[in-house]
N, C-alpha and C positions, 0 to 999 in steps of 0.2 A: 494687101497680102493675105489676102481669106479664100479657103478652099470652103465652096457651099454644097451642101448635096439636098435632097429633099423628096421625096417618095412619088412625087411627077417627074423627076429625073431618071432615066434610062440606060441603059446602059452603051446606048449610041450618043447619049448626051454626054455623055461620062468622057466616049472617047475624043468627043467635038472637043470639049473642057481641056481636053488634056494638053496641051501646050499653053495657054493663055497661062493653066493653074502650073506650069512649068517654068516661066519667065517670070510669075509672081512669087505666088504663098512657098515655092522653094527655091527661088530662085537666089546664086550665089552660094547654097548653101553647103554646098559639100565639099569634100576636098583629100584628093585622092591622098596627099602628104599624111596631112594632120584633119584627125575625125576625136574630137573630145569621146563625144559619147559611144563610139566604136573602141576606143582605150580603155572604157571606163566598166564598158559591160562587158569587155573579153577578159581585164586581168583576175584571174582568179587566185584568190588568198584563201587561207586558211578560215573555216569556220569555228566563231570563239564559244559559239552556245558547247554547254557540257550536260553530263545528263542521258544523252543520247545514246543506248547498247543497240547501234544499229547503224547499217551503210549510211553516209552524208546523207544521198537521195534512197531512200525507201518506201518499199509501199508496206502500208499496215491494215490489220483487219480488228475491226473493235469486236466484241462481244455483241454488238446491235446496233442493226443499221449497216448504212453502204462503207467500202471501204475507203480507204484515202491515201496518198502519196505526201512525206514530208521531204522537203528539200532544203538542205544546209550546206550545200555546196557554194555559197556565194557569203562572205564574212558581213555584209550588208544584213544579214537579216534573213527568217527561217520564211517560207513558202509551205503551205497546205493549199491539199487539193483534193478535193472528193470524187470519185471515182464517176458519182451520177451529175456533175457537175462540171460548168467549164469555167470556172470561176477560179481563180488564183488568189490566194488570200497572202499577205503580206502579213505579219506578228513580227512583234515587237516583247521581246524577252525582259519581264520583271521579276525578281527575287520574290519568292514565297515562304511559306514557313516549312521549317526542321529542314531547311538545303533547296526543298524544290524551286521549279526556274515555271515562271508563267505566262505563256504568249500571249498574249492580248490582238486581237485588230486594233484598227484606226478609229474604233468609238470607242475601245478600251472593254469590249466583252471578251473573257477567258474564250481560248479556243481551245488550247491545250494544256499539259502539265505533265512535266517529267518529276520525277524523284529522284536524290543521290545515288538509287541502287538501278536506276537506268528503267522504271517503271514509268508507263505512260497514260495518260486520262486524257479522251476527248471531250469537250463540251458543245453538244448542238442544241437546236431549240427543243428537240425530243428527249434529248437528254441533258436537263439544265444541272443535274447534278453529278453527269459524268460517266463514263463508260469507258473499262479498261482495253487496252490495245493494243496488239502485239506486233510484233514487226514480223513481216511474210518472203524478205528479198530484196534485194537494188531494185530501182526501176531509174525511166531515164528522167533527167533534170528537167522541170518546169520551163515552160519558155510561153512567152507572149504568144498571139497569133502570126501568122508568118503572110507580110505584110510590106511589100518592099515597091515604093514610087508612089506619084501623085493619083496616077489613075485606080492604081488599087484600094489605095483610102477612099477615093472618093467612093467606089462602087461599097465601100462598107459603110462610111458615111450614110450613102444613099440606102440599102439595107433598115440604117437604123431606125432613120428618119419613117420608113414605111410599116415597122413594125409599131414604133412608137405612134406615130398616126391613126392606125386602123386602132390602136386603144385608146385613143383619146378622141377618135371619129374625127377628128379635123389634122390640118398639116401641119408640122409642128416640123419644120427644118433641122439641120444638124450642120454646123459649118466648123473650122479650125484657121487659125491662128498661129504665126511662128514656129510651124513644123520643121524644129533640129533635122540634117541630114542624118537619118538611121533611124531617129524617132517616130516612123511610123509604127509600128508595129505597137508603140505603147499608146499613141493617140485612137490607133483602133481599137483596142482592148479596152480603154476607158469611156470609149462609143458605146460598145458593144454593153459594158456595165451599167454606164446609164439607162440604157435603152431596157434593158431586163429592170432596173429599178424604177423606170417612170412608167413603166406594166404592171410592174407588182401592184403598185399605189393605184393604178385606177382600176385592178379588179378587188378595191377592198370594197368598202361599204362609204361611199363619201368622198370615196379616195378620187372620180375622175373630178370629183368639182376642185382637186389641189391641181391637177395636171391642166384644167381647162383654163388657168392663169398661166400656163408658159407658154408666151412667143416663141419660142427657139434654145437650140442649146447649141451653146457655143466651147469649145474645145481650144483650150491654148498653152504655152508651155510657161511654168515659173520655177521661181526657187524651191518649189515643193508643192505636196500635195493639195488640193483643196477643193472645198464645195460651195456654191453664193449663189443666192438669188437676190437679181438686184435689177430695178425699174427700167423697163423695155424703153432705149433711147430712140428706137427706131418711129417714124408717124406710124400711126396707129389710127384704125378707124375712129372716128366720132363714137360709135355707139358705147355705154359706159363698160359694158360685161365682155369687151373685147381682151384677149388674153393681154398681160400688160408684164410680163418676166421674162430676165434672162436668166437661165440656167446657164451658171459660168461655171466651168470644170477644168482645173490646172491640173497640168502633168508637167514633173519634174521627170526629163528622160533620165539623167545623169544617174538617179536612184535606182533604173530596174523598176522592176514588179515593183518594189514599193515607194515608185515614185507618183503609183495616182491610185483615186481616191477607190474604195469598195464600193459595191454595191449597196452594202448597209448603211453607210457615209454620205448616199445622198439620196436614200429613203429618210435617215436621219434630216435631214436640211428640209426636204421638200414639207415632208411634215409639219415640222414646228413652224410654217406657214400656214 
């Protein structure tokens, strides 16, 4: 049950694929009655973060730099989004001092910070020590990419696999694993994530010789979010300096946005290899 894509795959390949990977990697899996994850991501509750003098979803302008959109329209958890970016960040609300409340990411770097008096601070890498921001208006609620069947992942799949490739100059696959019915759309955004982070890493300095050990990445769904590299099962050439990694990347659909990993999260991983 694996949907494969890879940057020699075409988009007439794509549509050849398209039933084999229909009676497989989704096969059984939908159900016009009962859809968990369709339940799970339409009930909307009340958002518990406080703090906030501004619409659930709005968009803000800091002092310096581009703008960004927060969204706390979903009691799950706040969403950021930068205006030059298509990145969707998931934070996770910690108490700070004198009342304020502290978003973090999924590696635990501040991104934001409100005050008791409804004041805001962003944190980027240009500004590690913060820059204030003001709220500008509603705008609409963050959503995944719009992502719907087997054939459509696969052609993102296939995307990712080519962009990822041309930076690592050799073909570095992208496949998926146990795709929930409706959970496309967060299996491609966590494609798409990796793919921007295993780019970043081979245009640093040293960086392509981290990405030259990954056979493939593999996309699959679990309890929650996460990032692994772990010894390529598949044969493998003889030669010793043949890539020998799996990038394994779980998505948790059930969560939403913060059911899979950032972009930072597996620049994080690949690295400390």
């Amino acid at each position: 049950m694996v949907l494969r894509a890879n940057a020699k795959q075409g988009r007439a390949g794509a549509l050849a694929g398209l039933a084999a990977l229909c009676a497989c990697a989704f096969a059984g899996q939908a159900s016009a009655q009962s859809n968990p994850l369709r339940d799970a991501l339409t009930t909307r509750r009340p958002a518990q973060e406080r703090n906030f003098d501004a619409p659930l979803v709005a968009q803000y302008r800091p002092e310096a730099g581009p703008g960004f959109i927060v969204d706390r329209s979903e009691a799950r958890g706040v969403y950021l989004k930068f205006d030059d970016q298509v990145e969707i960040w998931a934070l996770r609300a910690t108490p700070g001092p004198r009342g304020d409340i502290i978003y973090k990411n999924d590696v635990g770097d501040p991104m934001l910070r409100t005050t008791r008096l409804g004041g805001l601070t962003l944190f980027t890498d240009e500004q590690p020590q913060g820059v204030a921001a003001a709220p500008a208006g509603a705008a609409a609620p963050l959503k995944p990419p719009h992502v719907t069947g087997p054939s459509a992942l696969l052609q993102v799949f296939a995307q990712a696999s080519a962009r990822v490739s041309r930076a690592a100059q050799r073909l570095i696959p992208f496949e998926a694993e146990e795709v929930p019915a409706g959970a496309e759309p967060f299996f491609a955004d966590a494609a798409n994530l990796t793919a921007a982070a295993v780019i970043a890493i081979a245009s640093q300095d040293g960086g392509r010789a981290r990405v030259a050990r990954i056979a493939r990445v593999r996309v699959t769904a679990g309890p929650g979010p996460n990032v692994a590299l772990a010894r390529e099962t598949r044969p493998r050439p003889a030669n010793p300096s043949a890539p020998d990694q799996l990038l394994q990347i779980t998505v948790a659909p059930l969560q939403g946005l913060a059911g899979r990993p950032s972009s930072t999260r597996v620049i994080s991983v690949i690295s400390r290899r």
